[in-house]
C-alpha positions in Angstrom: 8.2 -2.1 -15.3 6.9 -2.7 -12.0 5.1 0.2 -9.9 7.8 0.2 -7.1 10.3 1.3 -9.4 8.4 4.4 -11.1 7.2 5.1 -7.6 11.2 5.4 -6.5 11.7 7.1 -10.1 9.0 9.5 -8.3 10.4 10.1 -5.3 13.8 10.5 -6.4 12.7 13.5 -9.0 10.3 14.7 -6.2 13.5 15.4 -3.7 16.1 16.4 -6.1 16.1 20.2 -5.2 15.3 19.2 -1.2 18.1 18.7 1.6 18.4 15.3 3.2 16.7 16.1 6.1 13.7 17.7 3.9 14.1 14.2 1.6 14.0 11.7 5.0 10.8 13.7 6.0 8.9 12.9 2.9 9.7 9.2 2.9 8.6 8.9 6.6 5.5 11.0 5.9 4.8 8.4 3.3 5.5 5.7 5.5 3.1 7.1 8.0 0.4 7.4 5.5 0.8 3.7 4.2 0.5 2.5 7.9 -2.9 4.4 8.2 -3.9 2.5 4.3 -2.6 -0.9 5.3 -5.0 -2.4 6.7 -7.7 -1.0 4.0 -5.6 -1.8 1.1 -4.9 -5.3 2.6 -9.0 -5.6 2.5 -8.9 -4.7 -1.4 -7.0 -7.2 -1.8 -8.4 -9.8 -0.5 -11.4 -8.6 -2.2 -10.3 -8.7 -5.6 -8.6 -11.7 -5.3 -11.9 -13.1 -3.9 -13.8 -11.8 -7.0 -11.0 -12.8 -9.6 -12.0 -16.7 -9.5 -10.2 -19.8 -8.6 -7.3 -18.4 -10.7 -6.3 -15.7 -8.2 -6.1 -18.3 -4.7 -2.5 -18.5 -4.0 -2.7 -14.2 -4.6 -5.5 -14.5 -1.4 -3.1 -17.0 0.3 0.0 -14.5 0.3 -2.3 -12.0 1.8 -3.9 -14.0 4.5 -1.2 -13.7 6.8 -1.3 -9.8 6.9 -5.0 -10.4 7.9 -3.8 -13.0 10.6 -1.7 -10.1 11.7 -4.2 -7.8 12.4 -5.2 -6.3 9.5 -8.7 -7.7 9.5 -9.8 -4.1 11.1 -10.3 -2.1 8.2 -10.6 1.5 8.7 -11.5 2.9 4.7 -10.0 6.5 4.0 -12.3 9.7 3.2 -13.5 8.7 -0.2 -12.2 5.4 -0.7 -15.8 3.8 -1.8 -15.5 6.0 -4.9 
């Protein structure tokens, strides 16, 4: 099962007591914090494709363009070199 459906399996559970306006706040407040992420999570990426071997080239190619886009400026969260 892929992540993005236990993460909407998640979020669904998380806002089933919440109003609509309550549930739309959460999602953006998500979204917000994935902006602030993207660019270091874009660098992990790259990173681990880099280290996976020759294998793991077209996973760097996909990402490139995100880089290209501006995500070359990676500012790492409180904690992320754990």
């Amino acid at each position: 099962m892929p992540i993005y459906f236990g993460r909407v399996g998640s979020l669904v559970i998380e806002n089933r007591r919440t109003s609509e306006e309550q549930a739309e706040e959460h999602v953006e407040r998500q979204a917000r914090e994935f902006e602030i992420l993207k660019p270091y999570l874009v660098e992990r990426g790259l990173e681990a494709a880099k280290n996976a071997g020759p294998t793991a080239s077209a996973g760097a190619e996909a990402i490139a363009p995100a880089r290209a886009a501006g995500a070359s400026r990676v500012a790492r969260p409180a904690g992320a070199d754990r």
